[in-house]
C-alpha positions, -999 to 999 in steps of 0.1 A, spaced: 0 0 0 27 24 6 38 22 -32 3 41 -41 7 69 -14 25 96 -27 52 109 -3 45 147 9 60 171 31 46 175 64 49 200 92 52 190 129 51 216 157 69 200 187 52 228 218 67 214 244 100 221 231 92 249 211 105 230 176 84 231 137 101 200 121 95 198 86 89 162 72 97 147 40 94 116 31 120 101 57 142 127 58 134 156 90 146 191 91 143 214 120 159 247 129 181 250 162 162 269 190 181 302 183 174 299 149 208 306 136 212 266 123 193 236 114 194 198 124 189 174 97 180 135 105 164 105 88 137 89 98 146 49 112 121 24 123 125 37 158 151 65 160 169 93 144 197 90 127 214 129 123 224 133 86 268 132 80 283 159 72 288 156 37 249 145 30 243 159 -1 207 160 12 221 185 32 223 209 2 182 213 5 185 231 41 178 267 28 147 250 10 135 234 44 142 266 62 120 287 38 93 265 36 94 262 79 91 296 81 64 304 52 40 274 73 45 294 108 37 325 92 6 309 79 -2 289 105 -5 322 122 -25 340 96 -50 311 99 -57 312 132 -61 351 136 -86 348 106 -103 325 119 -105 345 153 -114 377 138 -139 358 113 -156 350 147 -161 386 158 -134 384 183 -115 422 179 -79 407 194 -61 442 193 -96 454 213 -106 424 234 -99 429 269 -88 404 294 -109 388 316 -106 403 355 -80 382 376 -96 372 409 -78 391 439 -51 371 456 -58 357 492 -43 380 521 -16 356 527 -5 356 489 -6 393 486 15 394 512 47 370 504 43 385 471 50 423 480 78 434 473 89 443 511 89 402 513 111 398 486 138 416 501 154 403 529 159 428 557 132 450 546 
């Protein structure tokens, strides 16, 4: 069955460590978390196997990089349409009141408690 599916790039947003991987086929690309460099890796059974060196795949990173950061653009385009599509104003829609802190909180939260000696 896999010879009638087409391969095609896929995006994978990783929250919990704040990664987009870009997938294709069973090669994965993803940009560092300072987003000065990139990670390349194929895709085993069970594990990832970073890409050598001289990987010519490696060539395709500026490719990858665009196309990671034309789908987190979009991806937020999307979802502020679809919020203001909705009637939800985001640049006039107020927060919701914060219920006051117990005594006790708002006490070893002031600043005066903070400070030892004060």
């Amino acid at each position: 069955m896999s010879d009638e599916i087409p391969a095609v790039m896929h995006f994978v947003a990783i929250t919990h460590i704040r990664r987009l991987c870009v997938v294709d086929d069973k090669l994965l690309y993803t940009k560092t978390r300072d987003g000065n460099g990139f990670e390349m890796f194929d895709l085993g059974e069970r594990e990832l196997v970073p890409l050598a060196a001289d990987d010519s795949r490696r060539g395709m990173s500026a490719t990858y990089g665009a196309e990671a950061d034309w789908f987190a653009a979009w991806s937020a385009w999307r979802h502020l349409k679809r919020a203001s599509e909705r009637g939800i104003d985001l640049a006039q829609r107020e927060s919701p009141a914060l219920p006051a802190l117990p005594a006790a909180a708002a006490a070893a939260t002031a600043p005066s408690a903070l400070v030892p000696g004060s």
